[in-house]
Structures are given as structure tokens and as C-alpha cells.
C-alpha positions as CSV (number, residue, x, y, z in Angstrom):
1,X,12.2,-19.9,-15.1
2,X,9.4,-19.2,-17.6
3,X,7.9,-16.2,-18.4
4,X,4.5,-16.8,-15.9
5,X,6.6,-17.7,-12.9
6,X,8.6,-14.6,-13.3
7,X,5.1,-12.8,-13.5
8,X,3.6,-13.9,-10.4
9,X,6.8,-13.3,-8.6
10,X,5.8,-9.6,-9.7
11,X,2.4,-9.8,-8.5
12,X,3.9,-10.9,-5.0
13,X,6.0,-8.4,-4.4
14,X,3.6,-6.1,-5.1
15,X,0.9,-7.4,-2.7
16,X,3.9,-8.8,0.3
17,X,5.7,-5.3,0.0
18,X,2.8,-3.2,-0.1
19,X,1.2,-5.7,2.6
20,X,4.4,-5.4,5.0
21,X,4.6,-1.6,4.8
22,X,0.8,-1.0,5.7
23,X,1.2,-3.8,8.7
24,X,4.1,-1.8,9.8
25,X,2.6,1.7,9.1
26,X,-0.9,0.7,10.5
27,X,1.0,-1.2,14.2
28,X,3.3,2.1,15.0
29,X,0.2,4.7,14.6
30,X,-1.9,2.0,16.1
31,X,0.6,2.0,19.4
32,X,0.6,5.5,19.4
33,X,-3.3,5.7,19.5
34,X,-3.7,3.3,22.1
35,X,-1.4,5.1,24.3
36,X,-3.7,8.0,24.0
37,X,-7.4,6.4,24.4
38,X,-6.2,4.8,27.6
39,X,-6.7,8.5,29.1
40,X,-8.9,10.1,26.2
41,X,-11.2,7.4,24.6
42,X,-13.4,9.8,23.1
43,X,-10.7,10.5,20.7
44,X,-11.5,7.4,19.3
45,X,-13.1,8.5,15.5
46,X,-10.0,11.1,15.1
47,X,-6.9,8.6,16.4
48,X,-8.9,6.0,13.9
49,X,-8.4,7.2,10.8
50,X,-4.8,8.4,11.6
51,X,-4.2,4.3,12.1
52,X,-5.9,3.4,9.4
53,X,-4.7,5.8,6.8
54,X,-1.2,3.4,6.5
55,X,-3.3,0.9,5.2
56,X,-4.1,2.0,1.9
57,X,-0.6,1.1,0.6
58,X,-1.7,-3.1,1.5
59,X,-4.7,-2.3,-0.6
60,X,-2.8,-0.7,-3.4
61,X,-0.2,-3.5,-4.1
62,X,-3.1,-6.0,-3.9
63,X,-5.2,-4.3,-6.5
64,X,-2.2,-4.0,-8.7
65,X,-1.3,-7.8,-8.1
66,X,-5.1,-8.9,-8.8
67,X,-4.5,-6.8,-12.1
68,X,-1.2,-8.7,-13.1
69,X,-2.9,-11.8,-12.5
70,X,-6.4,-11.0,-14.1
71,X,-4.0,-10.2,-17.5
72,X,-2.5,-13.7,-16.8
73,X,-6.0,-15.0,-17.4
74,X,-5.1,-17.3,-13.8
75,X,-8.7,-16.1,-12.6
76,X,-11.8,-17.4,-14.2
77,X,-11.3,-21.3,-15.1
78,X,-9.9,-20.4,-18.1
79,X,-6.6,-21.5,-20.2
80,X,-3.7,-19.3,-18.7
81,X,-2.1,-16.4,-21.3
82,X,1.1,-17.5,-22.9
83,X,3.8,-15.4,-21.5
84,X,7.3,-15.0,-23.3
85,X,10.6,-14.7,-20.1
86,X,9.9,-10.8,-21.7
87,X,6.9,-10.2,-20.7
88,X,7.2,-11.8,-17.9
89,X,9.4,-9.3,-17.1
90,X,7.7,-6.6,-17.6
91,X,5.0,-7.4,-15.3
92,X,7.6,-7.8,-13.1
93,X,9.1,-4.9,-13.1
94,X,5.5,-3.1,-13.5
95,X,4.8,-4.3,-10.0
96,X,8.0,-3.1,-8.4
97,X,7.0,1.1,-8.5
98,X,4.0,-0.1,-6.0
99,X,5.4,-2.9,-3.7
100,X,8.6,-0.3,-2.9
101,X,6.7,2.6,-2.5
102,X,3.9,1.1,-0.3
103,X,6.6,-0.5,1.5
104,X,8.3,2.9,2.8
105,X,5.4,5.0,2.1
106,X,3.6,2.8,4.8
107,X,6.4,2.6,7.5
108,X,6.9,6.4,7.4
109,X,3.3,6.9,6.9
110,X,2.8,5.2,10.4
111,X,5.7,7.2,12.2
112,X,4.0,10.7,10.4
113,X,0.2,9.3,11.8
114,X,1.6,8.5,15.6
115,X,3.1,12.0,15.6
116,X,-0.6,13.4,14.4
117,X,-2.2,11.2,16.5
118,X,0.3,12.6,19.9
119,X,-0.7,16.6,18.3
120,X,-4.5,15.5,18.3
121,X,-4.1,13.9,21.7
122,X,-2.9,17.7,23.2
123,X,-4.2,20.3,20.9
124,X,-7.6,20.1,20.5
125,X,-9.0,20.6,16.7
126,X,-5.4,19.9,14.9
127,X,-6.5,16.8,13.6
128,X,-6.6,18.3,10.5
129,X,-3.0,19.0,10.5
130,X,-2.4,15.7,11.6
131,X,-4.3,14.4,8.2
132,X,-2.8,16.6,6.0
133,X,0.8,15.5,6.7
134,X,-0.3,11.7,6.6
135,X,-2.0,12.7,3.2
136,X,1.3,14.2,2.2
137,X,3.1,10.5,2.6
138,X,0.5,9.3,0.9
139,X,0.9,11.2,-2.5
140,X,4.1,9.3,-2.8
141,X,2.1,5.7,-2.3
142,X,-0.3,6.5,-5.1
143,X,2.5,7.7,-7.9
144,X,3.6,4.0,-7.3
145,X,0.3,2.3,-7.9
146,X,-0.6,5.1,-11.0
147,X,2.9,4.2,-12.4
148,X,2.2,0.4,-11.8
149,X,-1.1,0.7,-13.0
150,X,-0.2,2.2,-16.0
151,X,2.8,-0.1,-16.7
152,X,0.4,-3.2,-16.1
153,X,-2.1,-2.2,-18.7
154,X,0.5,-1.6,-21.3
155,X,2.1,-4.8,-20.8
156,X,0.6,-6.8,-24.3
157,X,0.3,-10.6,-23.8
């Protein structure tokens, strides 16, 4: 396997793990929330964003996999970079910290949101409790894209 195959395996796990985790993440808070709205539909706006807050993680491992492939040089027209079975590597294993920790971030994310999303369905103004503890998941989601961000633009091709 040559160095740009091994690459591009590195990009995709960092967009399908990140991907899967936010699907995940985004369907169990999403369940949750429609539960909810079939007897309280003005809770729309709050239950939202407790759904959609899981799928930042999706967005995380594909920015970090456009990234790996922009430093290919695959986008643009122009002559792809030559990449040693080394570097290769390293892109590889640049991508991991994001694809693993979008992966669970995003599925325990979407449990900690469907919990919010039950306290905002009985207590009214604790929705921003229910953020804060989503947000708190989340700070574990972006030291995984900061790591593989940083790994990604150290990698010298």
C-alpha cells in the first residue's frame, strides 16, 4: 500500500467515524424530542438545538478530512503531493484523535441531549442546564479535532 492510499484511509475515518457518531448522537436526542413535541410543540426552538448539538462531531471529522486531502494537493486539478508509506502514516494517525472522539463524543452526546431535552420537556427554563451538560461532551469532541488539526498541519509533504 503506498503512502497516499494509506492517507486517504486517514481522511476516511475521520469523516465515516465522526459521521457515524453525530448520525447516532443526532437520531437518540432526535427520538427523544419528538416524543416531547407530540404534546408540547412549542418546545420546538429549545428540543432543536439539543438535537442538533451531536452533529458538530460529523462536521469536525469532515473539516479535518478536507484538510488531509487539501495537503494531498487531490483538490484543485493539480499533480497530487508525493507521499512517502511515512507520511502516509502520519496523516493517518493525525485523523484518528477526531474520527474516535466524534465517534463516542457523538453517541454519548445524544444520550446527554435526550436527557436535557426530557428536563426541558418538565421544568420549565432548565434548558440551560440541559446545554451546559451537552456542551460539557462536547469539550471532549473538540480536543480531538484541535489535536488532529494540529497533527495535520505539522505533517510536512
Amino acid at each position: 500500500m503506498d503512502g497516499l492510499t494509506i492517507a486517504l484511509f486517514g481522511a476516511g475515518i475521520a469523516v465515516f467515524l465522526g459521521g457515524i457518531g453525530s448520525a447516532v448522537g443526532v437520531s437518540t436526542a432526535g427520538q427523544a424530542a419528538a416524543g416531547v413535541l407530540s404534546e408540547k410543540p412549542e418546545k420546538f426552538g429549545e428540543t432543536f438545538i439539543l438535537v442538533a448539538l451531536p452533529g458538530t462531531q460529523g462536521i469536525y471529522g469532515f473539516a479535518v478530512g478536507f484538510m488531509a486531502i487539501l495537503k494531498l494537493g487531490l483538490l484543485g486539478g493539480g499533480t497530487p503531493a508525493a507521499v512517502s508509506v511515512s507520511q502516509g502514516l502520519l496523516l493517518l494517525a493525525a485523523c484518528i484523535p477526531v474520527g474516535v472522539a466524534g465517534l463516542l463524543s457523538g453517541i454519548y452526546q445524544g444520550r446527554v441531549c435526550a436527557s436535557g431535552i426530557g428536563i426541558v420537556a418538565k421544568q420549565e427554563g432548565k434548558f440551560g442546564l440541559a446545554v451546559i451538560y451537552g456542551i460539557l461532551v462536547e469539550t471532549y469532541a473538540l480536543l480531538g479535532f484541535v489535536t488532529s488539526i494540529l497533527v495535520v498541519l505539522s505533517v510536512q509533504l
